[in-house]
C-alpha positions in Angstrom: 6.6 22.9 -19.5 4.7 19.6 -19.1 1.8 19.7 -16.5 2.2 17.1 -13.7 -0.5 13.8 -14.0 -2.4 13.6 -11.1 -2.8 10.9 -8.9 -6.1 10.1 -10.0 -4.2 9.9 -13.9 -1.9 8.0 -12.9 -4.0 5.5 -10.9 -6.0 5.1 -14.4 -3.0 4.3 -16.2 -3.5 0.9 -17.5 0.5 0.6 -19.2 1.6 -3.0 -19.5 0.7 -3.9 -15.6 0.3 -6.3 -13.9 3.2 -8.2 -15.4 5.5 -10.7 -14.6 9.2 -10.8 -14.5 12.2 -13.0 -13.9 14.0 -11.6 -10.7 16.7 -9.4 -12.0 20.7 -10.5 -11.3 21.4 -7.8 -8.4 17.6 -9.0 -6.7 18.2 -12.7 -6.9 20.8 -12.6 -4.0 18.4 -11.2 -1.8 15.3 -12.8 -2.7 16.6 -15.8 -4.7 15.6 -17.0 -8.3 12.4 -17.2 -10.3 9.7 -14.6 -10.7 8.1 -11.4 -9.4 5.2 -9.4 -10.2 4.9 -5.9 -11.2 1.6 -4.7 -9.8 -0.7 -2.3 -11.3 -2.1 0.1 -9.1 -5.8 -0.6 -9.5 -4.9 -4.4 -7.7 -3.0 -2.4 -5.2 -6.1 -0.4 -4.4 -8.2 -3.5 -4.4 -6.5 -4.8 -1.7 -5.8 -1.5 0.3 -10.3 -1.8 0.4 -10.3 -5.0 2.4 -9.8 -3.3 5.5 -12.8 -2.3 7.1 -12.8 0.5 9.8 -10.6 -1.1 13.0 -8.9 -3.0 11.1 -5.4 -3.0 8.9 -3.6 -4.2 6.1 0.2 -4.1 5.5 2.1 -3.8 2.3 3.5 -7.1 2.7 0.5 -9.0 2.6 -0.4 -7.2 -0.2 2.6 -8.2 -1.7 1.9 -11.7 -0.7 -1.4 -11.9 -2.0 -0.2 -10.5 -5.4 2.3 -12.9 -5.8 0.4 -15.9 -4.9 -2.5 -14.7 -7.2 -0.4 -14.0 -10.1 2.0 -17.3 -9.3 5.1 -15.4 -8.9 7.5 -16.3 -6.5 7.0 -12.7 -4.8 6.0 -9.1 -5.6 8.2 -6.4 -6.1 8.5 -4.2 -3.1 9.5 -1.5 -5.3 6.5 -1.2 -7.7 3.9 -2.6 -4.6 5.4 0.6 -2.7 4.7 3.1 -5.5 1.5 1.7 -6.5 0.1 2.1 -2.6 1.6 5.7 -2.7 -0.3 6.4 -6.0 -3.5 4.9 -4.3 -3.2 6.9 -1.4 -2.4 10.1 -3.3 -5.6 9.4 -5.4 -7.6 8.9 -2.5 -6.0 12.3 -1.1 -7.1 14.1 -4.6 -10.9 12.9 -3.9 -11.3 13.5 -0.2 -9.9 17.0 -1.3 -13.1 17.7 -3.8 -15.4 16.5 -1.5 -15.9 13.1 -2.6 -17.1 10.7 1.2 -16.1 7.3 0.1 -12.4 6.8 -0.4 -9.4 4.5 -0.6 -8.5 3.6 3.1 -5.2 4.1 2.3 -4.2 5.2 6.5 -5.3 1.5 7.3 -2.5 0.4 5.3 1.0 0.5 7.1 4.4 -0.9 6.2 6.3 -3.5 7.4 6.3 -4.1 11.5 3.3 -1.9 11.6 4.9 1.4 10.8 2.9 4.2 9.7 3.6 5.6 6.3 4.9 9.6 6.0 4.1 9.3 2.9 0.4 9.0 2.5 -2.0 12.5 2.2 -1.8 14.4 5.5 1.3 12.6 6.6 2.6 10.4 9.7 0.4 13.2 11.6 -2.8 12.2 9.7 -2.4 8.6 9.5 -2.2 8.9 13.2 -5.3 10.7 13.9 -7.2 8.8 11.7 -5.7 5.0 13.5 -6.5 6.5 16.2 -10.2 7.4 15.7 -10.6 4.2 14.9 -9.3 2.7 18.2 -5.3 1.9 17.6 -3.0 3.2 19.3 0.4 4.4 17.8 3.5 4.6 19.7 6.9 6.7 18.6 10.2 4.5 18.3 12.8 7.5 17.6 11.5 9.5 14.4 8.9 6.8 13.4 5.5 5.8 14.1 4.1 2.0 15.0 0.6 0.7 15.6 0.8 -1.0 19.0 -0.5 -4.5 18.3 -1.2 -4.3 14.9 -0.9 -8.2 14.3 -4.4 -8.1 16.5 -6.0 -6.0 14.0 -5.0 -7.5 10.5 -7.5 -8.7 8.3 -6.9 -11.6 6.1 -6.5 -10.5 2.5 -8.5 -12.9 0.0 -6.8 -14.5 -2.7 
């Protein structure tokens, strides 16, 4: 049986990324004709640095920076999504050997502010960790939000 890559491997993994691609048939009715970019998850983890402690980053900026840096018309969510999970997942594998200076992956959230369940340590984590740093995050049903978060964005460089 094949061993797993970590997330460290995986966030090394050069492939043929960043790359850019015509928007797909089924993808063009919601997000019209022309181009998108597939990120690589080192540019990901660029941008997931920017935020310095109080402050946040969403995945949509991201995706808005990588777009307008690589002249697409937009970024795929898709890839930008897996890329940030992969970031997060390395930064997990490092806090987890010791290692201090890390990925602020828990400063990144989703779209409308929402906290990811995804990232190392979970909603529960990313919570604690917002919180230490002076957000506050409210419940809405099952799922988590910074309170605010528009406040607290920083502005991602191109």
């Amino acid at each position: 049986m094949r061993r797993r890559k970590t997330f460290r491997e995986k966030l090394e993994e050069v492939k043929d990324l960043p790359r850019i691609v015509p928007i797909p048939e089924g993808m063009s009715r919601t997000w019209g004709k022309g181009t998108m970019v597939l990120s690589a998850a080192a540019e990901v983890a660029h941008f997931m640095r920017v935020a310095p402690k109080g402050r946040l980053v969403t995945i949509n900026q991201i995706r808005e920076t990588l777009a307008s840096r690589h002249g697409a018309t937009y970024a795929c969510p898709i890839v930008t999504g897996l890329m940030a999970r992969i970031v997060a997942g390395a930064a997990g594998e490092d806090e987890a050997e010791g290692k201090k200076r890390v990925t602020p992956y828990w400063r990144t959230l989703k779209t409308g502010g929402e906290l990811n369940a995804k990232y190392p340590g979970g909603l529960k984590g990313q919570r604690k960790r917002l919180e230490s740093e002076g957000h506050r995050v409210e419940a809405k049903g099952k799922r988590l939000f910074v309170r605010d978060y528009e406040r607290s964005l920083v502005r991602t460089p191109q």
